[in-house]
C-alpha positions in Angstrom: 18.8 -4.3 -5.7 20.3 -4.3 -2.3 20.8 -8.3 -1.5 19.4 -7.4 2.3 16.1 -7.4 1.5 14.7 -10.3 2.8 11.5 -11.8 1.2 9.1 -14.6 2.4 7.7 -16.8 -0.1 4.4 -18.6 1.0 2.6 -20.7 -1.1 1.8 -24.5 -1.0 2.8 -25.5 -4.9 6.4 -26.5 -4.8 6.7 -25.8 -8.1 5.7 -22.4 -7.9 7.8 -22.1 -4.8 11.0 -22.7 -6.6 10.1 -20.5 -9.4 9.4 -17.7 -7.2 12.3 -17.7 -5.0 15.0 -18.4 -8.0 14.0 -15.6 -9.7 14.2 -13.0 -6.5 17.2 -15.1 -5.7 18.6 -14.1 -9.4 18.0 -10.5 -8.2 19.8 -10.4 -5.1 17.2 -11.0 -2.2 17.6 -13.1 0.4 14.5 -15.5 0.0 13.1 -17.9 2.5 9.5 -19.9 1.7 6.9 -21.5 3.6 4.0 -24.1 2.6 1.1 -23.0 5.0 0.1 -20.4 6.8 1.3 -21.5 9.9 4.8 -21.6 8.4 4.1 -18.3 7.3 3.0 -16.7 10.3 5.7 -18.7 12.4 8.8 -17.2 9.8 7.7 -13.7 9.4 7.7 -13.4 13.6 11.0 -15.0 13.4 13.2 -13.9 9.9 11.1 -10.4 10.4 10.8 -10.3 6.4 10.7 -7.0 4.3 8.0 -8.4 1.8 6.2 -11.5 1.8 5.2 -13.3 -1.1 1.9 -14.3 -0.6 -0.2 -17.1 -2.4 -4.4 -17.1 -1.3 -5.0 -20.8 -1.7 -2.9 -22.2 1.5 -4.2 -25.3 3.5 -4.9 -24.3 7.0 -5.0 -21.2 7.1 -6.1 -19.4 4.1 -3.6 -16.0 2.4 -6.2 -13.9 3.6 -6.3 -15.3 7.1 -2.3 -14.8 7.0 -2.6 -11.2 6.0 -4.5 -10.1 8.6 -2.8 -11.7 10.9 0.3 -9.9 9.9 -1.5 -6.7 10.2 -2.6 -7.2 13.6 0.8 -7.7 14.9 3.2 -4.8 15.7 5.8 -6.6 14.9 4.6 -7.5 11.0 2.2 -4.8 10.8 4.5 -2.6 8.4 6.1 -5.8 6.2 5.2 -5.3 2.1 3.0 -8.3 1.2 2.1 -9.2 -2.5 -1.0 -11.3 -3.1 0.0 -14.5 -5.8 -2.9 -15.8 -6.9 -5.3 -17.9 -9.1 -8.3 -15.9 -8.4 -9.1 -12.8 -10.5 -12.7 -11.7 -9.6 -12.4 -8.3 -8.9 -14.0 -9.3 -5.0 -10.7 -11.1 -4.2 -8.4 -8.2 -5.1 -10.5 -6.1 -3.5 -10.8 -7.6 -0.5 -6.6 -8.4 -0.5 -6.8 -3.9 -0.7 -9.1 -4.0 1.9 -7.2 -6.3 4.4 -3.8 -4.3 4.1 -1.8 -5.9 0.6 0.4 -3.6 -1.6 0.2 -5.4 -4.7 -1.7 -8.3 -6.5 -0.5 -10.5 -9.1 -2.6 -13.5 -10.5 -1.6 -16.1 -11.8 -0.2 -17.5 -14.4 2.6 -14.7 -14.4 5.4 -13.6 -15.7 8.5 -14.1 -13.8 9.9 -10.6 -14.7 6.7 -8.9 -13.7 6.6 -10.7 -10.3 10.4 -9.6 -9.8 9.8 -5.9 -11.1 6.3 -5.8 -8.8 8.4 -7.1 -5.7 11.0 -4.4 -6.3 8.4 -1.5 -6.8 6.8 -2.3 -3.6 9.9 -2.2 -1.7 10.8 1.0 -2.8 7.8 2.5 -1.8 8.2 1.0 1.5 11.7 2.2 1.6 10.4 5.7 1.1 8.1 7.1 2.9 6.9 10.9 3.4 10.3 13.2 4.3 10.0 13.7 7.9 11.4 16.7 9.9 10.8 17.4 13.1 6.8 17.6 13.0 6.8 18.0 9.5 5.6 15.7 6.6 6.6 16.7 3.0 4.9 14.7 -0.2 6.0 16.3 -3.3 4.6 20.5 -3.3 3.1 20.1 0.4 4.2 19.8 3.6 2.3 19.2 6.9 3.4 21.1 9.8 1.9 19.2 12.9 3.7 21.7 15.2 2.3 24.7 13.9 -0.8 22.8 12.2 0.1 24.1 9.0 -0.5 22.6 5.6 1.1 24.7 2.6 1.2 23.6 -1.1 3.8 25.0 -3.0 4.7 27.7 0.0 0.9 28.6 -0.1 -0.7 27.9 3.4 -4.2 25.8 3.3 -6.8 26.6 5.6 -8.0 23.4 6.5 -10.7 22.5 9.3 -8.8 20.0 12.3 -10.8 17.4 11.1 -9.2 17.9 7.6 -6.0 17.7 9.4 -5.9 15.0 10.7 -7.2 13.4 8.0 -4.8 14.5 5.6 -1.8 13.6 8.3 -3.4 10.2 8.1 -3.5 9.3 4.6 0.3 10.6 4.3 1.7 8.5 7.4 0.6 5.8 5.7 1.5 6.9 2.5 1.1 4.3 -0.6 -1.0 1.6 2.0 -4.9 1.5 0.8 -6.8 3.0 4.2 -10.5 1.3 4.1 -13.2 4.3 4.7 -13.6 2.1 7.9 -9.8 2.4 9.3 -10.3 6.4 8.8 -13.3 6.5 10.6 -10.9 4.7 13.1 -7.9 6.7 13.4 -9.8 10.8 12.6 -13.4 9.9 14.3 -12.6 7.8 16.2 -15.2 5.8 15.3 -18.2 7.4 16.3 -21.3 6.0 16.3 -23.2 8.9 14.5 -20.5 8.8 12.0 -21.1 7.2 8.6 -18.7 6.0 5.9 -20.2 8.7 3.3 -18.7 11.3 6.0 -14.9 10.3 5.4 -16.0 10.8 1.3 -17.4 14.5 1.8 -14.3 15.1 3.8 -11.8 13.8 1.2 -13.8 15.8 -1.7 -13.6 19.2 0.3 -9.6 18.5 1.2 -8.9 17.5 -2.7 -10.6 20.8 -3.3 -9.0 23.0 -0.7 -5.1 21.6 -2.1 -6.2 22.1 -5.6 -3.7 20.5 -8.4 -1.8 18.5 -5.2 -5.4 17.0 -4.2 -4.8 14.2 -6.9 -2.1 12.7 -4.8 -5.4 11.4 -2.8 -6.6 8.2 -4.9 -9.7 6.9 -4.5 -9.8 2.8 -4.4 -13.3 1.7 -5.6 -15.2 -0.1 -3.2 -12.2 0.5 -0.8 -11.2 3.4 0.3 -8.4 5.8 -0.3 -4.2 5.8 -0.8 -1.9 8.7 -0.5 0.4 8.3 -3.5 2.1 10.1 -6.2 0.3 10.7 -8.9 1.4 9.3 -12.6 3.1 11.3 -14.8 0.8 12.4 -17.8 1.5 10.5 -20.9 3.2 12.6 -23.8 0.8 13.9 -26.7 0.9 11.6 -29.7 -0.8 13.6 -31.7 0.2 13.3 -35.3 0.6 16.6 -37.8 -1.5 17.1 -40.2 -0.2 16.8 -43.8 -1.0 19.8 -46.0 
């Protein structure tokens, strides 16, 4: 890993502090920590981290408080941030999703998991959707904002310009969770006739129109979506049959 990755660890156990940063230390990155969210907020404007490391139960300022704080700024708005935390309820990592995290790890963890979690995010983050020109290209399709073309494979889609747009969302923020909220934000601009079940008939006609390439759209329960490559089926295990 590329020791110029800078990561911010932010939580309020010293313990858990050291542990954290000597481990992404071990790996290369260049680590910095913080014991409130204050701190936090204070060293991400000023180091400009690529990931923050990001405990929930912070005095002052809660971890969720933090994070969308650092969504609201321009200047943090784009930084990786992994939720470590004691809470598992399936509310809390839900709500992390919803406010902008990339990853969530409860605690206790493994060290190695946190390390290979941190790198994972980065890469994503490193990577986003080719861009050339107007174009956007995710795997078998490309978005043409030029000509407002979508093809799959070299086949063109015919999608609607609401579609469009929608679909130019998801992959501009490729691998970041988009509430059903922020899309009715950003493609209808928030319109007060508009209701949230509209952005989930829209996504089920484009999955449709791109066919196989349509399950690079996942859906977050309770959430929203995230435009991501899809996992690689798992090999048959199928065993022969003795005769």
């Amino acid at each position: 890993m590329p020791p110029t990755y800078r990561v911010l660890v932010v939580d309020d156990e010293p313990d858990i502090t050291a542990l954290v940063a000597y481990h992404l230390a071990k790996e290369g990155y260049r680590v910095s920590t913080a014991a409130t969210g204050t701190e936090a907020l204070r060293a991400a404007r000023e180091e400009r981290p690529d990931l923050v490391v990001l405990d929930l139960m912070l005095p002052g300022h809660s971890g969720y408080d933090v994070l969308a704080e650092l969504r609201r700024r321009d200047e943090t708005r784009e930084v990786g941030v992994l939720l470590l935390t004691a809470r598992k309820e399936e509310a809390d990592r839900i709500k992390g999703l919803t406010l902008g995290a990339d990853d969530y790890l409860a605690k206790p963890f493994s060290p190695r998991e946190l390390v290979l979690r941190v790198g994972a995010v980065l890469r994503r983050l490193a990577a986003p959707p080719v861009a050339s020109g107007g174009r956007l290209t995710a795997g078998p399709l490309i978005l043409d904002r030029t000509a407002h073309r979508v093809t799959v494979d070299g086949g063109e889609i015919d999608l609607t310009a609401t579609e469009f747009n929608l679909l130019e969302r998801l992959i501009e923020r490729r691998d970041r969770v988009q509430t059903r909220m922020q899309l009715l934000e950003s493609v209808w601009q928030a319109q007060p006739d508009i209701q949230t079940r509209t952005v989930d008939m829209h996504v089920q006609r484009l999955r449709a129109k791109l066919g196989a390439a349509g399950a690079w759209i996942e859906t977050i329960r309770a959430v929203g979506y995230r435009f991501r490559e899809p996992p690689a089926p798992k090999a048959s295990s199928h065993r022969r049959k003795r005769s």
